[in-house]
Each structure stands twice: as C-alpha cells, then as structure tokens.
PALUMTOR-533401 format. One record per residue (C-alpha): residue number from 0; residue in three letters; x, y, z. Coordinates in nm, 3 decimals. Example, Ala and Ser with C-alpha at 12.3 -4.5 7.8 and 13.67 -1.06 7.14 Angstrom:
2
(0, ALA, (1.230, -0.450, 0.780))
(1, SER, (1.367, -0.106, 0.714))
This chain:
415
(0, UNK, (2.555, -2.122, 0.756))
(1, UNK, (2.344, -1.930, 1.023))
(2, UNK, (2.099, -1.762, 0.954))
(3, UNK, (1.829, -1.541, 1.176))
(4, UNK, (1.424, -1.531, 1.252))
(5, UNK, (1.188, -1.442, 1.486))
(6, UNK, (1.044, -1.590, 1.744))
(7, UNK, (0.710, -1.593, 1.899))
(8, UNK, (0.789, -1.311, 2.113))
(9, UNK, (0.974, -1.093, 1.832))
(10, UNK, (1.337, -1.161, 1.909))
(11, UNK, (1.626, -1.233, 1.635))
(12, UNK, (1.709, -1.601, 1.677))
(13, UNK, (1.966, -1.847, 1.453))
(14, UNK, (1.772, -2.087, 1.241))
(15, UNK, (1.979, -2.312, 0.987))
(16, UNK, (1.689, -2.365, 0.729))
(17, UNK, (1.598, -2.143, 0.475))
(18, UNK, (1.835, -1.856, 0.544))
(19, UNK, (1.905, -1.666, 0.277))
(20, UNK, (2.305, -1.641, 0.181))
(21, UNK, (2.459, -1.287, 0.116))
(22, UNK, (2.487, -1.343, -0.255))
(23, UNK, (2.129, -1.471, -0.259))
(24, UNK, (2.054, -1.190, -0.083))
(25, UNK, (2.155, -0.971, -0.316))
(26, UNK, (2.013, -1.103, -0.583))
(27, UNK, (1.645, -1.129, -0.414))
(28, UNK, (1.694, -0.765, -0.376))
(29, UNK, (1.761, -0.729, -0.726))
(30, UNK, (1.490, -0.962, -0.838))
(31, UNK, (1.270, -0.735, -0.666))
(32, UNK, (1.359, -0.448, -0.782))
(33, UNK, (1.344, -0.591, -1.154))
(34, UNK, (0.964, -0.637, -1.074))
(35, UNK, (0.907, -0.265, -0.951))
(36, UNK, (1.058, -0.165, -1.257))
(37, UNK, (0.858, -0.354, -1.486))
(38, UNK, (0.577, -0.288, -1.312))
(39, UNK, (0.629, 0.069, -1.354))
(40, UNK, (0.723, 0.041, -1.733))
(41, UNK, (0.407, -0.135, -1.800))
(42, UNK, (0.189, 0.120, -1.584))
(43, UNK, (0.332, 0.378, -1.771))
(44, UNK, (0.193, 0.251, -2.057))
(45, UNK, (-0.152, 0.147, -1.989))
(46, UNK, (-0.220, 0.478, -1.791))
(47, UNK, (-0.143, 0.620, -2.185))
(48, UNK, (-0.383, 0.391, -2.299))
(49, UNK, (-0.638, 0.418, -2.071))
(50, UNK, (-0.650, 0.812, -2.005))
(51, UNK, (-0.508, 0.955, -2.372))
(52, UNK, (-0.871, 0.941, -2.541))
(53, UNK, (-1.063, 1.122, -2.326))
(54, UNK, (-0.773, 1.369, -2.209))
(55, UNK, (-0.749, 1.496, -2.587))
(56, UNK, (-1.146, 1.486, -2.627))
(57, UNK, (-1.204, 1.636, -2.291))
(58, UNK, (-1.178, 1.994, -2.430))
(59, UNK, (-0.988, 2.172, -2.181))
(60, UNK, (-0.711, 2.396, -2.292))
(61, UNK, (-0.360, 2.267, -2.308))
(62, UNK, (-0.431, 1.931, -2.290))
(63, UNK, (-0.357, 1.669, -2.567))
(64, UNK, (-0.378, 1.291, -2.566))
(65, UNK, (0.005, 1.339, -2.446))
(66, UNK, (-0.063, 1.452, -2.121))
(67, UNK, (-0.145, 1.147, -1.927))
(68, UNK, (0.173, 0.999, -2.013))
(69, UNK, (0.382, 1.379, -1.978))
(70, UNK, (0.187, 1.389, -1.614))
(71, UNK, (0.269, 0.988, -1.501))
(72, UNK, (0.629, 0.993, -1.647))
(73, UNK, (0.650, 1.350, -1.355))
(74, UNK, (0.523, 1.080, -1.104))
(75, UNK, (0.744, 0.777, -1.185))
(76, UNK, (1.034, 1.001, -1.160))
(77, UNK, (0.961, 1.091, -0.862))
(78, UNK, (0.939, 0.812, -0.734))
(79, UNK, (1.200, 0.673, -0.875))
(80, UNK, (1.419, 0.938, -0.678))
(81, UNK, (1.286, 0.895, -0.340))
(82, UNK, (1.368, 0.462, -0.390))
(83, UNK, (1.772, 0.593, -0.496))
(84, UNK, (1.796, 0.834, -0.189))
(85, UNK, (1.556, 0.580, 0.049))
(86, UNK, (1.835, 0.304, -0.085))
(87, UNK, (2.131, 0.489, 0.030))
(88, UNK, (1.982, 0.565, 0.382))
(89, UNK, (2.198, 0.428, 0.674))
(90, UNK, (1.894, 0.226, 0.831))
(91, UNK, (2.029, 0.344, 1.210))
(92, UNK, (1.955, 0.696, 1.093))
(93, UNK, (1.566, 0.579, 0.960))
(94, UNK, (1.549, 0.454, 1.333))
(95, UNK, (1.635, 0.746, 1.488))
(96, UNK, (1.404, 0.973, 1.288))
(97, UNK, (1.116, 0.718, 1.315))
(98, UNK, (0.918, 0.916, 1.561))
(99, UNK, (1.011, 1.235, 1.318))
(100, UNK, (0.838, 1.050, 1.037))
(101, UNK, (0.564, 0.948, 1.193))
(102, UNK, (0.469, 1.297, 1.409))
(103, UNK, (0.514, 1.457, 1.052))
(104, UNK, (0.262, 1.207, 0.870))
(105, UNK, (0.003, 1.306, 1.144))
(106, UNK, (0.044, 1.667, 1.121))
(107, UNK, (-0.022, 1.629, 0.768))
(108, UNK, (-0.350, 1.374, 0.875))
(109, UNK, (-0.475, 1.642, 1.014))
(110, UNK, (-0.407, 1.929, 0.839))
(111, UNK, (-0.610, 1.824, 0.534))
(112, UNK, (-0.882, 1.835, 0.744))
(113, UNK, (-0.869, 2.231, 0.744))
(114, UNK, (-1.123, 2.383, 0.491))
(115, UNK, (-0.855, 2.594, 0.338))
(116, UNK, (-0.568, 2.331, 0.357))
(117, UNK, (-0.743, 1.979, 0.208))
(118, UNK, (-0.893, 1.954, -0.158))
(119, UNK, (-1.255, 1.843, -0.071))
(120, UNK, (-1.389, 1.592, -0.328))
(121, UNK, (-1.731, 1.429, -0.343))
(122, UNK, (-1.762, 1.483, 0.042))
(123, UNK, (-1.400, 1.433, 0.149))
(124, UNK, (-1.094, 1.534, 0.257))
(125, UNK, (-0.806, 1.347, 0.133))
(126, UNK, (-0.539, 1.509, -0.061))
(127, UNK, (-0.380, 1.834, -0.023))
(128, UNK, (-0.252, 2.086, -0.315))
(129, UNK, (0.116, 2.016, -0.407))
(130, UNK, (0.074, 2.047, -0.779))
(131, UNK, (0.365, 2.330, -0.766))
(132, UNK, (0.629, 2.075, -0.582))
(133, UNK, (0.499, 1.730, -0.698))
(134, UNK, (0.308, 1.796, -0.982))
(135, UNK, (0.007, 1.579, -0.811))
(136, UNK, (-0.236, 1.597, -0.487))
(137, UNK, (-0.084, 1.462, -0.211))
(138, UNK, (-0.239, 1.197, -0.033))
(139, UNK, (-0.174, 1.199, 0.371))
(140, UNK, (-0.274, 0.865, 0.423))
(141, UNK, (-0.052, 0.739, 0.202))
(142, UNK, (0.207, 0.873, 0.367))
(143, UNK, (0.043, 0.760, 0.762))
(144, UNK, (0.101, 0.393, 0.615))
(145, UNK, (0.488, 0.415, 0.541))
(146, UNK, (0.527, 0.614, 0.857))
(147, UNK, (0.328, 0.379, 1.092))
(148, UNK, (0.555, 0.049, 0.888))
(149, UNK, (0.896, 0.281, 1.050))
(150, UNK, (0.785, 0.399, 1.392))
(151, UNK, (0.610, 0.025, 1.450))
(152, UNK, (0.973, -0.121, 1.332))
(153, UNK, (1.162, 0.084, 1.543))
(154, UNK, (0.948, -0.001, 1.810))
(155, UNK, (0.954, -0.335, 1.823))
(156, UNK, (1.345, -0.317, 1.737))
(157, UNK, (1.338, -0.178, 2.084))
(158, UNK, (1.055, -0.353, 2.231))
(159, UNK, (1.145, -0.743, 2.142))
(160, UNK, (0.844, -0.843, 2.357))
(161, UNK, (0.560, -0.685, 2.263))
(162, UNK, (0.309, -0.961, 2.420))
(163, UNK, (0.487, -0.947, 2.747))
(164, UNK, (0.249, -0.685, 2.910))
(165, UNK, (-0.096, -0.516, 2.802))
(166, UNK, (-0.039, -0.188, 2.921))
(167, UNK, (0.348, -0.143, 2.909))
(168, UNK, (0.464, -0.331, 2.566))
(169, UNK, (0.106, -0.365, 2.409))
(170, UNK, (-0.102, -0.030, 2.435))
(171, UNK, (0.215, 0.207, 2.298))
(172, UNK, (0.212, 0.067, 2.002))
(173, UNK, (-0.152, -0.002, 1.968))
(174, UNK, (-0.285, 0.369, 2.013))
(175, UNK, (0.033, 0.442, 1.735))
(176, UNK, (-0.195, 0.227, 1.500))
(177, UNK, (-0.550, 0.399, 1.650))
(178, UNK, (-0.458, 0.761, 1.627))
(179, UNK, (-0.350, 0.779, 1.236))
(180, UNK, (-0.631, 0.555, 1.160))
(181, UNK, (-0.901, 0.807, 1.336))
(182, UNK, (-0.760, 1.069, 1.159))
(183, UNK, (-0.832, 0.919, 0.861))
(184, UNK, (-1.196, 0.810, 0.955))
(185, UNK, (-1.225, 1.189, 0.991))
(186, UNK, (-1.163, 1.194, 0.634))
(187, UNK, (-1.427, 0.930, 0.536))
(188, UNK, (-1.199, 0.689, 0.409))
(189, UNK, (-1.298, 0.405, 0.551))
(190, UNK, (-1.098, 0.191, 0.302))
(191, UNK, (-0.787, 0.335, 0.370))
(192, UNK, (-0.896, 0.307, 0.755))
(193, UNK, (-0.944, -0.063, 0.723))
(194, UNK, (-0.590, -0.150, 0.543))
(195, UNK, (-0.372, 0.089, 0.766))
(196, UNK, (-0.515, -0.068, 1.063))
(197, UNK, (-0.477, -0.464, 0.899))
(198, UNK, (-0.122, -0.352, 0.869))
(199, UNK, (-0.065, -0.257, 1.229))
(200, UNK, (-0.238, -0.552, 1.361))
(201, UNK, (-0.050, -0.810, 1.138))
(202, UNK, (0.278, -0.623, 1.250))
(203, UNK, (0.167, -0.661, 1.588))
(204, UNK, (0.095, -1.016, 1.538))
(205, UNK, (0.402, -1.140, 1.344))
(206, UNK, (0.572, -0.908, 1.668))
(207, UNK, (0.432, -1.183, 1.911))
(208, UNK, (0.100, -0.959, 2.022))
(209, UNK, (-0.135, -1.197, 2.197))
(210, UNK, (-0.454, -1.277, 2.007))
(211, UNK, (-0.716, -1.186, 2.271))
(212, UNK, (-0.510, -0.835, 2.315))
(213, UNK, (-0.581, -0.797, 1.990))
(214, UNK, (-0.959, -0.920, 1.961))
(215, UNK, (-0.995, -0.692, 2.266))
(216, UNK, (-0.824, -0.384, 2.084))
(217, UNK, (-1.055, -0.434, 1.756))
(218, UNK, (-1.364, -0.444, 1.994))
(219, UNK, (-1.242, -0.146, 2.168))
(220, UNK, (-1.172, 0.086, 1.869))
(221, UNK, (-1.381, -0.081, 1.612))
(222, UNK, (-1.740, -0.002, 1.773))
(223, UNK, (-1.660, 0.381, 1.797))
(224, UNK, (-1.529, 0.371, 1.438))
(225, UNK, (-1.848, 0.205, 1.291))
(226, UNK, (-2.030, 0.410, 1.531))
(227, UNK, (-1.848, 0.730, 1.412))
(228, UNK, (-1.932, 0.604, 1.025))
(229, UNK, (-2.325, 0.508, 1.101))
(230, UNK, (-2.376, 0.813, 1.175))
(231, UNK, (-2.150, 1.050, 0.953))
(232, UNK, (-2.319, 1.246, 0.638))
(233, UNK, (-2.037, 1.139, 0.393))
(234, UNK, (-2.010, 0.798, 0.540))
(235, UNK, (-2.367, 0.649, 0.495))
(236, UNK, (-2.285, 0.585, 0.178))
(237, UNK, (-2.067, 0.336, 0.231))
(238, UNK, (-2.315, 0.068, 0.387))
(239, UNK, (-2.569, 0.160, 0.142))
(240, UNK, (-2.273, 0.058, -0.113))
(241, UNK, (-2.161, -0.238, 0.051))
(242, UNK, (-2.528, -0.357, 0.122))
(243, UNK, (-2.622, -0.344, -0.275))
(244, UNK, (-2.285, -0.455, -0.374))
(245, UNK, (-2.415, -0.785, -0.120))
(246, UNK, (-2.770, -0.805, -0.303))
(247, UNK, (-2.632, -0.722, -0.614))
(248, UNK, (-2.355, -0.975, -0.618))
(249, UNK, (-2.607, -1.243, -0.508))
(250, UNK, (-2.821, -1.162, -0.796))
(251, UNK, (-2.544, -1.147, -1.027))
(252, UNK, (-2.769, -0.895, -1.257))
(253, UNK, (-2.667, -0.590, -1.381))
(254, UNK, (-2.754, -0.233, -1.272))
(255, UNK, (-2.761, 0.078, -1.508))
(256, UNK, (-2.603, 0.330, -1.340))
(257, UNK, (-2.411, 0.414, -1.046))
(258, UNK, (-2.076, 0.234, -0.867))
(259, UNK, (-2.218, -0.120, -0.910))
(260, UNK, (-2.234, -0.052, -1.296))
(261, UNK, (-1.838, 0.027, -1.300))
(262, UNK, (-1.778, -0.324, -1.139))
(263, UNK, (-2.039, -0.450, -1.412))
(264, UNK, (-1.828, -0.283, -1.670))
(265, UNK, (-1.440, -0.359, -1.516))
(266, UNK, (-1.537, -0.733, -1.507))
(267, UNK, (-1.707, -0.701, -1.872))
(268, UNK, (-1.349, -0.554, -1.969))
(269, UNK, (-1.171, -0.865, -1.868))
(270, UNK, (-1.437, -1.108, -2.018))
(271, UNK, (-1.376, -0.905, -2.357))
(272, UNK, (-0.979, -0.929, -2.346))
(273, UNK, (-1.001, -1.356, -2.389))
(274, UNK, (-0.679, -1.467, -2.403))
(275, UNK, (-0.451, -1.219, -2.589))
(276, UNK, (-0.657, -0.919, -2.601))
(277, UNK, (-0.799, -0.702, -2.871))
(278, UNK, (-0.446, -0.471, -2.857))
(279, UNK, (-0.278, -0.238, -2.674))
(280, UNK, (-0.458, 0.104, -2.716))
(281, UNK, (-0.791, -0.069, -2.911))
(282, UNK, (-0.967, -0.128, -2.520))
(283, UNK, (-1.370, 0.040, -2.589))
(284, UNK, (-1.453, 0.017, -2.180))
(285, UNK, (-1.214, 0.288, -2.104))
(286, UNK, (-1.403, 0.526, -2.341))
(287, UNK, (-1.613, 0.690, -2.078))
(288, UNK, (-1.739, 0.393, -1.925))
(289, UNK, (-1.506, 0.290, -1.710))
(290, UNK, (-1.435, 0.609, -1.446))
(291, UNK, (-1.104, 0.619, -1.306))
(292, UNK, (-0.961, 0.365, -1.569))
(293, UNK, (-0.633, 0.491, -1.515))
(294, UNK, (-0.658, 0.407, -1.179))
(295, UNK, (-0.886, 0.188, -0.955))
(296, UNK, (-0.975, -0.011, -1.294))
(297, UNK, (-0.665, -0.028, -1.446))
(298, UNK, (-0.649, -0.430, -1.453))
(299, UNK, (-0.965, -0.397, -1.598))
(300, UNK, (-0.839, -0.175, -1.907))
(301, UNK, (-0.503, -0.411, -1.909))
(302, UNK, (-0.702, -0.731, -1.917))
(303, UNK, (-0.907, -0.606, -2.196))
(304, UNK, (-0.592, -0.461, -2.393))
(305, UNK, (-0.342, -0.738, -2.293))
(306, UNK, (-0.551, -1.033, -2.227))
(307, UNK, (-0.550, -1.281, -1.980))
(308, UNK, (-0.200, -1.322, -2.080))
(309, UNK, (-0.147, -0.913, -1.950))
(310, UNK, (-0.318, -0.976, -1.651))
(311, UNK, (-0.115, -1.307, -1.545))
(312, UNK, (0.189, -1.083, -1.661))
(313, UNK, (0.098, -0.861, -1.397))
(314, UNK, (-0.020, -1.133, -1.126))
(315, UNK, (0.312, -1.323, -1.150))
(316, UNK, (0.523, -1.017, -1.118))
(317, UNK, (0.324, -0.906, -0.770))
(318, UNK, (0.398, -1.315, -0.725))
(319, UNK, (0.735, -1.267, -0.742))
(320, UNK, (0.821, -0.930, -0.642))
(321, UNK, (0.654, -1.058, -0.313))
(322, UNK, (0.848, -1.391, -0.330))
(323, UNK, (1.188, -1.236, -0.347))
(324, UNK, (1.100, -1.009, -0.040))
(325, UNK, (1.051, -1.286, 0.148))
(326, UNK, (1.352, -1.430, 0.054))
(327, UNK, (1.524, -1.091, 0.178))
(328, UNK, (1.359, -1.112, 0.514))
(329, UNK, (1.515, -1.481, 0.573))
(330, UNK, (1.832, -1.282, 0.529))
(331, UNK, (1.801, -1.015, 0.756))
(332, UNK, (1.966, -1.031, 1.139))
(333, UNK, (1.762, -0.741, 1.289))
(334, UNK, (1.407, -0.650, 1.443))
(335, UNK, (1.433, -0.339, 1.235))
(336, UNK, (1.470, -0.454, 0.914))
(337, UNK, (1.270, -0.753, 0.923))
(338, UNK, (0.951, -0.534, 0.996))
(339, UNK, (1.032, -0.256, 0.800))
(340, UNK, (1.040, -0.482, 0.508))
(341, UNK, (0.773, -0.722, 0.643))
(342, UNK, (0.573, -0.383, 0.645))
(343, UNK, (0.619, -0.267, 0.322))
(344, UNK, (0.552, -0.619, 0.160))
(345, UNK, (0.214, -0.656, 0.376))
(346, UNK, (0.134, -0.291, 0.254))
(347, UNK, (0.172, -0.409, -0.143))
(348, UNK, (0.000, -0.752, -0.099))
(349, UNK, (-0.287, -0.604, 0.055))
(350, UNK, (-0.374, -0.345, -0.200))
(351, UNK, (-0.276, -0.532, -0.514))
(352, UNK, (-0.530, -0.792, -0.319))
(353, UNK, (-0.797, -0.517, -0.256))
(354, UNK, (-0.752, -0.368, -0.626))
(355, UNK, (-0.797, -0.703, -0.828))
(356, UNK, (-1.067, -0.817, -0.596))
(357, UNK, (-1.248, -0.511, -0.716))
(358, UNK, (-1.205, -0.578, -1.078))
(359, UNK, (-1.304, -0.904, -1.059))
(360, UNK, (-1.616, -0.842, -0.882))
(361, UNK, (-1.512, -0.986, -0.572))
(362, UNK, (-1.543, -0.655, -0.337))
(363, UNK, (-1.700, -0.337, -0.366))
(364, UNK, (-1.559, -0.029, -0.526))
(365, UNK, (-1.303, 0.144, -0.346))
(366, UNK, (-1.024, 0.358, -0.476))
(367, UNK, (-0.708, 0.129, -0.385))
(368, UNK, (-0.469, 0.168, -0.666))
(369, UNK, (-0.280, -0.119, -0.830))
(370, UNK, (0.028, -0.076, -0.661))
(371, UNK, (0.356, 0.074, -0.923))
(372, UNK, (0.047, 0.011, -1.168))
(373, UNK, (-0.236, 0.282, -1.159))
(374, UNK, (-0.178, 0.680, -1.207))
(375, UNK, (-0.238, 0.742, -0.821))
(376, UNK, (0.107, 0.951, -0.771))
(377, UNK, (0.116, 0.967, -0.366))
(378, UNK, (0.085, 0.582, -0.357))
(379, UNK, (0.310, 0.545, -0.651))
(380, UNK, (0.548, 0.769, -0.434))
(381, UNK, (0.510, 0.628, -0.095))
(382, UNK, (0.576, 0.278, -0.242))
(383, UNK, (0.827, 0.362, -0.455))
(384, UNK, (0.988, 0.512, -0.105))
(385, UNK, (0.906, 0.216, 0.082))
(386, UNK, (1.084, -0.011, -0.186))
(387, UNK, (1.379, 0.190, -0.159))
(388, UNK, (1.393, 0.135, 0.245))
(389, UNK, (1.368, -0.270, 0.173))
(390, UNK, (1.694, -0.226, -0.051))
(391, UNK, (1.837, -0.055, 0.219))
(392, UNK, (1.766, -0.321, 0.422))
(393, UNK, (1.957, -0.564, 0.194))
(394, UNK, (2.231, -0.346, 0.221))
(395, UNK, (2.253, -0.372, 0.545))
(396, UNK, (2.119, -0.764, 0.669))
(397, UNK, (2.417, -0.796, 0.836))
(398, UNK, (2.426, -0.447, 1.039))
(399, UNK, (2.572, -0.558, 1.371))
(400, UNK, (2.394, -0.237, 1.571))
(401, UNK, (2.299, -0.321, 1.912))
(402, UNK, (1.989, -0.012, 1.852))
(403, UNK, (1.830, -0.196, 1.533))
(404, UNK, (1.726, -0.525, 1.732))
(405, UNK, (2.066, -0.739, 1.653))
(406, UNK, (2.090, -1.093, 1.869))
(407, UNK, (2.280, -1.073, 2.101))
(408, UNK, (2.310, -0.735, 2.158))
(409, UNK, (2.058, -0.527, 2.437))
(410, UNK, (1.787, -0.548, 2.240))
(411, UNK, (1.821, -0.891, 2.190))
(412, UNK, (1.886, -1.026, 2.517))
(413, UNK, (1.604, -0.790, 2.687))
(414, UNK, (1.360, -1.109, 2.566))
C-alpha cells in the first residue's frame, strides 16, 4: 500500500516502506495517548509526594498537605480539556487561524513585559496572573512554542520549498522563529530562548532549509543575542552559572550552597533510590533540600521514591510515546500534519532531554519541566494542547485538502 514522506525539499511524496496502515494508525495514536495519560497519572502523584510536606508545614493559611494535589488535579484537567477540544479540531480550520495563533502568542510575549502586566520573579518576567481563569501563572513562552510549531506548519504546507530561495522562501519563516525568541530574551530566559529557536531550526531543516542558510542565520541572530545577554543585569548570571557548573562538573566536588548544590542533591536523590526505592512518599531530598522538587527535580524525587525501576518507567514511556508518534507521521499524506506533529514531538523530546540531563548532572540548572510530569501548569497545558492537535492529525492522515500540503494537489506540485 502507498504510503507518503518528505522529500529533501519538503514535498509529500509515495514511499512503499514503512508507511503506516490506517488501522496502525490508529492505534499509534492511541498508544500515544496511553503514554500521556500515564504520564499524567503518575505526575499527579509524585507532585503529592514531593510538594505535600512542606505545603502543610509551610504555615500559610488555608493550606494543608492536600493542596498540591487539589491545585495539580485543576491543571491536569485543564489540560485534559484543551487535548478533547484540540482533538476534534478540523485541521483546515488550525491552518487558517495559524497566523491568529501565532500574532496572539506574541502579544502575550510582550505584554508580560509591562511592569503592571508580568509577575516579576528573581529578576524576570515570565508569567502573567491568571490564577482567577486557570488557577496557575501563565507562561507566554509556553504558549510562543505551540504557536511557532502551527504558523511554521502552515507555512511550509504552503511553502513546499523552503530552500529554494534565501530571501523569498527562507527569511519569512526565519524572522517567524527570531521575533518570539527576542521577545523572550527580553525576559531573560535564555533557556527557553535556546529550545524555541532548536525547534524552528530543526523544522526548518527537516523542511529542506539549506545548512549554510542556516549557519548564516545562527551567526546573524546569535551574536546580538549573546551580546544582548553579556551585557544584561539579570542575565550575567547565567555564564557565571554555566562557567561553575563547567569547573564544578570537572571537579566533580561538591559545593554548599547555591544552584550547583541542587544538582549535588537531585543526583544524590537518584543514587539513594537503588533499584526499587525507599517508597512512594518516604523520599528525605524533597524535604527542603531539593527547591522546586515538584518541578525541575521531579525525576530526582521519583528516582529516589520509585527507584531506578520509576525512573526507567518513566524513560520508556517518553520512549514510546515518542515511538508511536513517529509511527503516526509515516501515516500522514500532508505538509501540515507532518510538521505539526513533527513539532510537537521535537518540542517533548527536547525538554524531557533538557530536564533529565539536569538531574543527572549532565547540564546546568534550568527550569525545563518534565514534560506531563512536573507541576509546571502552562507547559502541562500547552502540551497537553499540542497532543490533542497530533490526534487530530490521525484523524485526519488521509485529508485530501489541496490547502494542507496534499500531493498532488497545488501545494504539492508547486515543488
């Protein structure tokens, strides 16, 4: 049976081997969505386990050891909602509003920069107050990396050479990935910076960009961004935290206080689990050691809880929620699927990647959640939403739509 791929350049063609059948299909998508859920089920639990202590013995008023699970069951669900309504989308409809999507995630970029609009924490401006609608901060960014994944889809659905010409295929789509991701340098999140603009480029790439447009792009804007970051107040921290995270790592001694000391203690956490763990809710690194357990060291809190039997739990589900996407890609017959969910699987590699790297003491700090995993309730959101757009995409492999990049059709014959 045919099946479709893309070619150097982009475009939809017919390849016979390793297409994936309708019914396969359909169960990759389910597969998939099996992991999510899982994922979220155990999250749920060890964000309970890691935060419950020191909510209860945190004296503020109203709060019990309940309310880390009362608060992350508010997030799940909604999440959970926005995967149902993203599933039901008609994808030419997401195509349409793609530059809707996108203009709206950059108003929001930039209006948590305003002083009475953003939350400022330690220095930066990152979330903004929705605790009446959501019942968490919301996270812009987080939002800029599911919008850029659409508008980039949609225009490469329409663009099906993207390497043809610098200026006229190339640069549209470039400055879509440069203008969120200065925004976001604005905020001094230089991590978020650096995945949102490895998404672009590897869209770009897998699109049929040219290599030295690219090289010549990450010399342009990456000079003025580590320019913009040498000299920044609230940024100068992060080479003084990369540099002793360097010397540090080298020395492979540890430090008493400060960020290096969490990495000291999430690695310590894993090293204490052994094999099966000392039991679910018994973890002692969480107890005001760890910062953030909930969140940027959750693996940590599971590994010590669970085990290295949790943690390959929770590796082999990433493993095969990732696995199954790809088998829904091999399935799909347009541009506009294939990178929307080429996108959205990039987007949960990477950060699962750049959250166990940290626990392991293989990267620096930096708050990337464990994707469906940590407490972090815009990414748990945004992903959750993003998940729900790559089951619409199963739903619709077979869309014969001229507009969503089908072969055959204008889109497809323009290469």
């Amino acid at each position: 049976m045919r099946g479709t791929g893309l070619d150097a350049t982009g475009t939809v063609t017919a390849i016979e081997e390793g297409y994936t059948e309708p019914h396969e299909l359909e169960r990759s998508a389910f597969t998939l969505l099996a992991c999510v859920l899982i994922l979220l089920g155990l999250g749920t639990v060890m964000v309970w386990s890691a935060a419950a202590v020191e909510a209860a013995e945190g004296g503020r008023a109203g709060v019990t050891s309940w309310s880390p699970l009362i608060s992350h069951l508010k997030k799940v669900a909604v999440g959970l909602v926005l995967m149902l309504v993203a599933s039901r989308l008609d994808l030419r409809r997401i195509l349409r509003h793609s530059w809707h999507f996108y203009v709206v995630a950059l108003a929001l970029l930039a209006l948590v920069l305003l002083p009475k609009v953003g939350l400022e924490v330690n220095g930066s401006r990152r979330w903004m107050a929705t605790a009446p609608l959501l019942g968490f901060a919301l996270q812009p960014s987080e939002v800029a990396k599911l919008a850029l994944i659409v508008f980039l889809a949609a225009y490469i659905a329409r663009t099906p050479d993207v390497g043809a010409d610098f200026r006229r295929t190339f640069l549209p789509a470039a400055v879509a990935v440069l203008v969120p991701g200065a925004l976001i340098l604005l905020e001094t999140d230089f991590g978020t910076f650096v995945l949102l603009a490895a998404l672009g480029f590897l869209l770009l790439l897998l699109a049929g960009a040219r290599v030295r447009h690219l090289f010549l792009l990450l010399v342009l804007g990456g000079g003025p961004a580590l320019g913009f970051l040498w000299t920044s107040k609230n940024t100068q921290y992060i080479f003084n935290r990369f540099g002793t995270f360097v010397d540090h790592h080298a020395r492979a001694a540890p430090v008493a206080t400060g960020p290096l000391q969490q990495i000291d203690y999430a690695e310590s956490a894993l090293h204490v689990g052994g094999v099966v763990g000392v039991g679910l809710g018994a973890g002692r690194h969480k107890l005001f050691f760890l910062s953030e357990s909930e969140n940027d060291f959750i693996l940590s809190v599971v590994g010590e809880e669970l085990g290295f039997v949790g943690t390959t739990v929770v590796v082999f589900l990433f493993a095969l929620l990732l696995w199954s996407g790809r088998r829904v890609l091999l399935g799909v017959r347009h541009r506009f699927g294939f990178f929307l969910t080429a996108g959205v699987l990039i987007t949960i590699a990477m950060q699962a990647l750049m959250n166990v790297f940290v626990a392991v003491r293989w990267a620096p700090v930096k708050g990337i959640p464990l994707p469906f995993v940590s407490s972090g309730g815009s990414s748990l959101a945004v992903l959750c939403l993003g998940v729900g757009l790559v089951l619409s995409v199963a739903r619709h492999s077979d869309l014969e739509s001229p507009e969503l990049g089908v072969e055959g059709g204008p889109a497809g014959a323009a290469a």
